[in-house]
DRENTI-739603 format. One record per residue (C-alpha): residue in three letters; y, x, z. Coordinates in Angstrom, 3 decimals. Each point is the difference from the previous one (the first is absolute). Layout:
DRENTI-739603
residu, north, east, up
Ala, Y, X, Z
...
//
This chain:
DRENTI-739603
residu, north, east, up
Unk, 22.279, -5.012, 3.838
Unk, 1.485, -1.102, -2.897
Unk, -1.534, 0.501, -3.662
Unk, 0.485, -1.227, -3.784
Unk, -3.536, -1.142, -1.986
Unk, -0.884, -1.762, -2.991
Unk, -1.409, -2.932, 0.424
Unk, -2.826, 0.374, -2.839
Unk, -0.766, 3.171, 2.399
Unk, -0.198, -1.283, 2.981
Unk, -2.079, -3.424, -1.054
Unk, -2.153, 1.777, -1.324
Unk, -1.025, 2.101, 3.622
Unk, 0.369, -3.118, 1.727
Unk, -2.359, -1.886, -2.261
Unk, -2.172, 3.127, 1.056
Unk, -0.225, -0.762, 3.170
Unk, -0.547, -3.945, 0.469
Unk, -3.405, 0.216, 1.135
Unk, 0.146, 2.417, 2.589
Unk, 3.158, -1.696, 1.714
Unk, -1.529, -2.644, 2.673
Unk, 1.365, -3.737, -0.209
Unk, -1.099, -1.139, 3.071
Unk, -0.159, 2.606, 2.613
Unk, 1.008, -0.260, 3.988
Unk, 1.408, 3.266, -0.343
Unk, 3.404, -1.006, -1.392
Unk, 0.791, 3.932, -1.513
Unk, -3.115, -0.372, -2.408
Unk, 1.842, -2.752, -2.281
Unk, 2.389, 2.455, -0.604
Unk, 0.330, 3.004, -2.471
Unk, 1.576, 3.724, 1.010
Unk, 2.447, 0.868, -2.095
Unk, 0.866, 3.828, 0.396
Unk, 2.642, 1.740, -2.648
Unk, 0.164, 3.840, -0.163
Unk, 1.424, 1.613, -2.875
Unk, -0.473, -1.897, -3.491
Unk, -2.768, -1.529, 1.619
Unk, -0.662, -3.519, 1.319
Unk, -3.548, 0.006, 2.325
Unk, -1.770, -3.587, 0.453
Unk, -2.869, -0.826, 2.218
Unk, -1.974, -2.190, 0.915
Unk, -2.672, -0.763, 2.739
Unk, -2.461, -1.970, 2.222
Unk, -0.837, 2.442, 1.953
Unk, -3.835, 0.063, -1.997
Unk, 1.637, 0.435, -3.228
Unk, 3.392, 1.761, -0.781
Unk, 1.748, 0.959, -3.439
Unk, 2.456, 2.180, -0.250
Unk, 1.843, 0.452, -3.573
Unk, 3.994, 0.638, -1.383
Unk, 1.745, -0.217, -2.872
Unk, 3.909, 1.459, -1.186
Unk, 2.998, -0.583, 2.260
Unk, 3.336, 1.131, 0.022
Unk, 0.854, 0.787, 3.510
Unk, 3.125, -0.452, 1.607
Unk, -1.187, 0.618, 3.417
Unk, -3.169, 0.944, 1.187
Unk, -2.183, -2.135, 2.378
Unk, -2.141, -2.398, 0.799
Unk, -0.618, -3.725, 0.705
Unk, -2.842, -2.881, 0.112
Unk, 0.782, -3.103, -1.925
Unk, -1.981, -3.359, -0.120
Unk, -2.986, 0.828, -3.116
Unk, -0.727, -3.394, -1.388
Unk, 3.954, -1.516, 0.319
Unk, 1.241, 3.156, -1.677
Unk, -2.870, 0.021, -2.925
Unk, 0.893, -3.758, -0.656
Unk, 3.744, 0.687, 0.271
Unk, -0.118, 3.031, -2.832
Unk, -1.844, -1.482, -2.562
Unk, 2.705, -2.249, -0.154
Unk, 2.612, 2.139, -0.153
Unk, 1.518, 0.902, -3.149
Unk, -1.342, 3.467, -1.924
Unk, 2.694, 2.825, 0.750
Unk, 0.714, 2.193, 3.321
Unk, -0.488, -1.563, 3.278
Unk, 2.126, 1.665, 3.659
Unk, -2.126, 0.050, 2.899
Unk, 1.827, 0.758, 3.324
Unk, -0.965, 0.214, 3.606
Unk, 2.556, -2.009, 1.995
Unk, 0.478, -0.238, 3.900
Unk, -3.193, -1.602, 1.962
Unk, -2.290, 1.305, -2.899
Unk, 1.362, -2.486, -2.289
Unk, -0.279, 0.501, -3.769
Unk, 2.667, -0.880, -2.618
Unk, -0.890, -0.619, -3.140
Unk, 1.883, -0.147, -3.504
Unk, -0.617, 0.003, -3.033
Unk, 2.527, -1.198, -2.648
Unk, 1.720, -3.303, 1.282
Unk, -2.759, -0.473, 2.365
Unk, 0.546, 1.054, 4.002
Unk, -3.018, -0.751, 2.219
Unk, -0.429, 1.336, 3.836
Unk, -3.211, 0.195, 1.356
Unk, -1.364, 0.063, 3.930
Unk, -1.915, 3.442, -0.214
Unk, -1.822, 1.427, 3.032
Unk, 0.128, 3.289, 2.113
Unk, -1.019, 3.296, -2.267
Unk, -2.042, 0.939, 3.710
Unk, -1.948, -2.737, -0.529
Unk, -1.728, 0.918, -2.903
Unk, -3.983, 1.339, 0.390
Unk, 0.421, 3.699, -0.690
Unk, -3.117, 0.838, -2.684
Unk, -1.799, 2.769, -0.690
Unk, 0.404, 3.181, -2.301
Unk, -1.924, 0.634, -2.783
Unk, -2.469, 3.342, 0.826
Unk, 1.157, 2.821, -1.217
Unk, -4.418, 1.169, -0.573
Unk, -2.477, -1.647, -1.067
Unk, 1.348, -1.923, -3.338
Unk, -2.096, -1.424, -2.409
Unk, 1.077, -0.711, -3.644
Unk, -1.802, -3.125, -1.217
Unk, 0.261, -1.207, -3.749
Unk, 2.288, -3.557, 0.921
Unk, -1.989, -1.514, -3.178
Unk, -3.309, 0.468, 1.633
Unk, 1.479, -1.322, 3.674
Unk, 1.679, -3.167, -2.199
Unk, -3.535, -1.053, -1.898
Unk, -1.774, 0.732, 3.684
Unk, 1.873, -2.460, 1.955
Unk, 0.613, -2.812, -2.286
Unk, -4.478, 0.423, -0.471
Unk, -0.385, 0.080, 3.575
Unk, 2.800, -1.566, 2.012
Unk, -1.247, -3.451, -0.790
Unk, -3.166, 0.534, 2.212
Unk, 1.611, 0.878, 3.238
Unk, -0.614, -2.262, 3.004
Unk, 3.112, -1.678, 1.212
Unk, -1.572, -0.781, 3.500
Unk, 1.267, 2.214, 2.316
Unk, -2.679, 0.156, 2.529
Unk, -2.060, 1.752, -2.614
Unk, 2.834, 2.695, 0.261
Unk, -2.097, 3.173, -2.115
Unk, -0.528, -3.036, -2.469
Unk, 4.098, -0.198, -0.525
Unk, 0.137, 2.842, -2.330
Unk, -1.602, 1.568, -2.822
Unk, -1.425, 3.859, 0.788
Unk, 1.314, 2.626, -2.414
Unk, -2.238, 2.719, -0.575
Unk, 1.134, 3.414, -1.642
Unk, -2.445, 2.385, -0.969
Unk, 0.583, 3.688, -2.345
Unk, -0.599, -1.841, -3.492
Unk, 0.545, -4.002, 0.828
Unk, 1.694, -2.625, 1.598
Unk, -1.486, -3.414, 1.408
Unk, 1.005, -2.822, 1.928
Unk, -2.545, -2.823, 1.421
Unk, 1.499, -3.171, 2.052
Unk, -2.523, -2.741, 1.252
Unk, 0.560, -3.139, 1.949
Unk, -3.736, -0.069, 0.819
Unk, -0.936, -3.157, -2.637
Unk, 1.264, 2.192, -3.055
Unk, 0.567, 3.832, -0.397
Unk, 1.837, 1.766, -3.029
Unk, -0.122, 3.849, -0.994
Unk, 1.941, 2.113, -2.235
Unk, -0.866, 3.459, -0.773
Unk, 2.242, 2.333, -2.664
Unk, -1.449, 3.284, -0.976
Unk, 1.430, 2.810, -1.023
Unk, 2.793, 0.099, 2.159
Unk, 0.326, 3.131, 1.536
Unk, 1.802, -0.051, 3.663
Unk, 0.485, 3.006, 2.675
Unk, -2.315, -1.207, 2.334
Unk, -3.019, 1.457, 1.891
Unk, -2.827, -2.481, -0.089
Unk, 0.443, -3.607, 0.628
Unk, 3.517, -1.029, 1.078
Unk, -0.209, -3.823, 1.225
Unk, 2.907, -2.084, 1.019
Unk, 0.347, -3.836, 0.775
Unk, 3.101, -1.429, -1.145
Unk, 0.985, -3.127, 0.988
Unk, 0.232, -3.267, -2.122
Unk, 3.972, -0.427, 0.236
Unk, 1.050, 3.899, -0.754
Unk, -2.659, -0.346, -2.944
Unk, 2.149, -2.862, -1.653
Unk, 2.736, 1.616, 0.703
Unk, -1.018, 2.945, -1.729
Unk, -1.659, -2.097, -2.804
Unk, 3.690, -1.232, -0.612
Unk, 1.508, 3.283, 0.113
Unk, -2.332, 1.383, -2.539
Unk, 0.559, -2.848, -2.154
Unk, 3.708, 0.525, -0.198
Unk, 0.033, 3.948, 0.559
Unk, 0.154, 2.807, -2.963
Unk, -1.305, 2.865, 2.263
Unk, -3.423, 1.347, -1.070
Unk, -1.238, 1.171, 3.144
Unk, 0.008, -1.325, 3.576
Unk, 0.626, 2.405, 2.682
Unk, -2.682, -1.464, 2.875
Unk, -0.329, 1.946, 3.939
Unk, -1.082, -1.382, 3.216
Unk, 0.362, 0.960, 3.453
Unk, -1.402, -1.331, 2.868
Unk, 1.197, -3.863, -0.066
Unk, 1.775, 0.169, -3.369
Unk, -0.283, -0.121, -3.316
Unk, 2.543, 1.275, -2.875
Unk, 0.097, -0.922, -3.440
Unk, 3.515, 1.497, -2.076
Unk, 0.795, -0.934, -3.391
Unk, 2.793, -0.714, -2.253
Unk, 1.945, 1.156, 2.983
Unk, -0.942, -2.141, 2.359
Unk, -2.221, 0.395, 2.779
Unk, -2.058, -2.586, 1.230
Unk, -1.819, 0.312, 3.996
Unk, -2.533, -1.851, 0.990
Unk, -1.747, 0.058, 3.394
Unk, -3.805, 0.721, -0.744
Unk, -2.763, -2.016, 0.994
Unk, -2.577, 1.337, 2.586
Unk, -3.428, -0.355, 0.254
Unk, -3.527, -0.002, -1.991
Unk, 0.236, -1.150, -3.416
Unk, -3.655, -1.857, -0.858
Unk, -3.037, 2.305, -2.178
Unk, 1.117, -1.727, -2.878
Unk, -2.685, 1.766, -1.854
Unk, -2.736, -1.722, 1.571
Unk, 0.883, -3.187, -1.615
Unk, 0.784, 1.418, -3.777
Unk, -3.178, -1.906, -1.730
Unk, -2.893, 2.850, -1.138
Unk, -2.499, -2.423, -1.686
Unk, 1.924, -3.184, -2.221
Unk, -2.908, -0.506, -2.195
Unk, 1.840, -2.917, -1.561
Unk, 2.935, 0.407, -2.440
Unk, 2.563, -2.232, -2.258
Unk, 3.496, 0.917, -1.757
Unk, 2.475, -2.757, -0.366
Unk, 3.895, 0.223, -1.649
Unk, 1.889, 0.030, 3.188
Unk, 2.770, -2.651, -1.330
Unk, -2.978, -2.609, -0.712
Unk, -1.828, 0.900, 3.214
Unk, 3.421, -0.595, 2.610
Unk, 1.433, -3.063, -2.100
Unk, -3.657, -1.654, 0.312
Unk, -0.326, 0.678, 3.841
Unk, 3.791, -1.023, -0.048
Unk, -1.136, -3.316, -0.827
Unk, -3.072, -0.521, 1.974
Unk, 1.750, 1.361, 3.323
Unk, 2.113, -3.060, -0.388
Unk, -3.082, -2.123, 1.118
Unk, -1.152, 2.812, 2.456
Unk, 0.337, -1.147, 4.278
Unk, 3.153, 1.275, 0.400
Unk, -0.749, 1.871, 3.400
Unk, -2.946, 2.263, -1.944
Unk, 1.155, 0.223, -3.481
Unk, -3.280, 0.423, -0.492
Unk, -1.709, -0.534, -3.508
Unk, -3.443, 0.835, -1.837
Unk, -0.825, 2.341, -2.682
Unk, -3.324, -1.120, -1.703
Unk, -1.529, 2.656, -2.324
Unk, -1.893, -1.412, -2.978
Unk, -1.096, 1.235, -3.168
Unk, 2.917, 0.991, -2.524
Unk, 3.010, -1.785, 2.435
Unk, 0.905, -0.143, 3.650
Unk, 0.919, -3.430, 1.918
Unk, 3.007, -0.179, 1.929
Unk, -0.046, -3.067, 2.757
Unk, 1.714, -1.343, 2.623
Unk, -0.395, -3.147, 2.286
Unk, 1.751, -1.867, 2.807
Unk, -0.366, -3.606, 2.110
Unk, 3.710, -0.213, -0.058
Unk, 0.803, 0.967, -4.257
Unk, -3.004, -0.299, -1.940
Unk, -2.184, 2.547, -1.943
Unk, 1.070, 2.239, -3.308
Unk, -2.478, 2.555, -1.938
Unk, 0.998, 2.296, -2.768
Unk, -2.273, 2.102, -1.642
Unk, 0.854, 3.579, -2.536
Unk, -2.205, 1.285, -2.489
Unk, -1.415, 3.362, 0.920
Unk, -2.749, 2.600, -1.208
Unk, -2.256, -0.314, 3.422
Unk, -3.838, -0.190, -0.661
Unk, -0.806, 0.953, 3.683
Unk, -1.680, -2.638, 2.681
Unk, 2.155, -3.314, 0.769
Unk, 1.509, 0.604, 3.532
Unk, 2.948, -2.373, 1.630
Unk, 2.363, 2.294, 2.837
Unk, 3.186, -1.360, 0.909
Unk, 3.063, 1.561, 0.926
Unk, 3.740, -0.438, 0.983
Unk, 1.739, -1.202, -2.724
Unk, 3.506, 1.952, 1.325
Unk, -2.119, 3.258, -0.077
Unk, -0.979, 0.105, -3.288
Unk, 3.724, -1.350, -1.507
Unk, 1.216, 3.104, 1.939
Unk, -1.766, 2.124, -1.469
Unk, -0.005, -1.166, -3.604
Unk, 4.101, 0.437, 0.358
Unk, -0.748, 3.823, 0.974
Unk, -2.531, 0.755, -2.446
Unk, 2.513, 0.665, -2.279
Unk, -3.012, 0.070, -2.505
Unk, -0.886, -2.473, -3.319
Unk, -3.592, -0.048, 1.950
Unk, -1.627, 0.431, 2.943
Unk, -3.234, -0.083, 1.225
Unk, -2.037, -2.047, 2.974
Unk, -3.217, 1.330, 1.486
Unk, -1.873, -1.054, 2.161
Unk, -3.897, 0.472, 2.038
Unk, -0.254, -3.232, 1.457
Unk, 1.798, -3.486, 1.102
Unk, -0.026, 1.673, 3.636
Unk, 1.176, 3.450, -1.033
Unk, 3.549, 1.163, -0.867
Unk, 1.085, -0.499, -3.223
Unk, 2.037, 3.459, -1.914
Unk, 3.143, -0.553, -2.626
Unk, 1.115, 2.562, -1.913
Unk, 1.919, 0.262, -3.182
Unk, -2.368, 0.250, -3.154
Unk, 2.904, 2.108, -1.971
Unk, 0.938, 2.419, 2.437
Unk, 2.755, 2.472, 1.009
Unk, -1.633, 3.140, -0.698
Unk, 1.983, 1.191, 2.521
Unk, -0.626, -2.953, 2.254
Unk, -3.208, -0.967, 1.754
Unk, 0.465, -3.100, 1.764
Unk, -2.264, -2.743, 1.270
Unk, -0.074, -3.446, 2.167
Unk, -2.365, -0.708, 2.349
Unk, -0.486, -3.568, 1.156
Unk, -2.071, -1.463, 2.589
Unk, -2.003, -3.433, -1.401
Unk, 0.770, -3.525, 1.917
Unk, -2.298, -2.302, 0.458
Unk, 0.523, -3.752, -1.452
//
């Protein structure tokens, strides 16, 4: 193999695919990228085994071929290089040279047999999904994801695809957020449900947030799950197993209701959390007439209470919450406002932005704590 690429080029791909490469792995082939040059054409992946992303950019080939080379050394090593053409050759004992202007650099690849083989993307069964509407999903949703793994349906968020809308719901079992977009119409037969897991959704969420394309090309088969855009495809192994009724625990009855301006409501909680036991987080909301009391207390740092002036003229009531929770949520809002309701100091307590997406309909449930 031996190829000519611009280094703005090939940065760029290999910026791409940082997160899926795997820094500490006992498989030693994993740390390393395939490089594969056929035509004008320069293919990079990347994998780790559960998540793999395959993507290219421009290449002047001299010789067509392949090779693996060490991800995170060569990433490190290009951005330092100078901008203009850089010559990558396959040596003897699958060693790579390297040049690019005065700079000559050989690098210790690794067998091209050696590298996991990954699936195809199906040739049926392709959905096109707006990549705005997948972007605003995840970032609303992705926050709420359990990161124990023996809660393993918990790891994900479920996607659900229905003829006219699109929603995605992710819970860790203490808080639960849902996103639903109207209006979307998709070529699918009922409801379509898939769980994708945590990494390949912030994977994606990065993609989108770099990406021009408009639409995401999304199949499945079996054990896999494809998601193609801006030319690159992105494979993900799915997750198994039953996702919870999260529509058993969306509130019916919050007879109790206050709007607050989401930058005074997280900068006050910001505050009081720092007096909050550390383990918990936990703080109190105290309802009163015309403002709501923010408080925190701890053996070890002391007490704090901040208070915001509100239009509530419902019953006092105290619940108290984790502190995290609600800063999470205020930060995907993405609304001047937002709303709290609530039944009762035992029941969960709803969020949802007071100046909605018309688009959007999302909402936060959080379990209460008890202080």
């Amino acid at each position: 193999m031996e190829i000519i690429v611009s280094k703005q080029d090939l940065l760029k791909e290999l910026t791409a695919t940082q997160g899926v490469v795997e820094r500490k792995t006992t498989i030693p082939i994993l740390s390393n990228f395939l490089f594969e040059a056929t035509g004008e054409k320069l293919s990079i992946t990347a994998t780790d085994l559960d998540l793999s992303l395959r993507t290219s950019c421009a290449a002047r080939t001299k010789k067509e071929g392949s090779c693996t080379i060490p991800a995170r050394k060569l990433y490190d090593y290009v951005k330092l290089l100078p901008d203009g053409d850089i010559a990558i050759k396959l040596l003897e004992n699958h060693w790579v040279n390297i040049r690019s202007g005065r700079s000559n650099t050989k690098m210790v690849g690794m067998a091209r047999s050696n590298f996991p083989s990954l699936p195809a993307f199906p040739a049926a069964g392709v959905l096109k999904i707006p990549a705005d509407a997948l972007r605003q999903m995840i970032a609303r949703t992705i926050f709420a994801i359990s990161n124990e793994e023996s809660r393993y349906t918990l790891n994900g968020a479920l996607m659900v695809l229905k003829p006219e809308a699109i929603a995605m719901v992710a819970t860790d079992g203490h808080r639960l957020a849902h996103i639903e977009r109207s209006n979307t119409p998709l070529e699918v037969s009922g409801e379509a449900k898939t769980l994708i897991p945590k990494k390949a959704m912030g994977e994606l969420l990065s993609l989108l947030g770099a990406g021009e394309d408009e639409v995401v090309e999304f199949a499945k088969d079996e054990t896999t799950l494809f998601f193609r855009l801006d030319g690159r495809l992105l494979t993900s192994r799915q997750l198994t197993g039953q996702f919870p009724n999260y529509e058993a625990v969306l509130p019916k009855d919050t007879s109790r209701s206050v709007v607050v301006r989401t930058e005074e409501f997280s900068a006050a909680i910001q505050r009081v959390a720092q007096f909050a036991d550390e383990r918990s987080g936990a703080i109190r909301l105290r309802l009163e007439k015309n403002e709501i009391k923010i408080s925190s207390s701890s053996t070890e740092t002391g007490e704090s209470e901040d208070s915001i002036e509100t239009a509530y003229t419902g019953e006092p009531m105290t619940i108290g919450f984790n502190s995290q929770y609600l800063l999470e949520f205020c930060k995907a809002a993405n609304s001047e406002e937002v709303r709290l309701e609530f039944k009762d100091a035992q029941s969960a307590g709803q969020l949802r932005p007071e100046t909605p997406d018309a688009q959007y309909k999302y909402r936060y449930v959080v379990m209460p704590m008890r202080i």
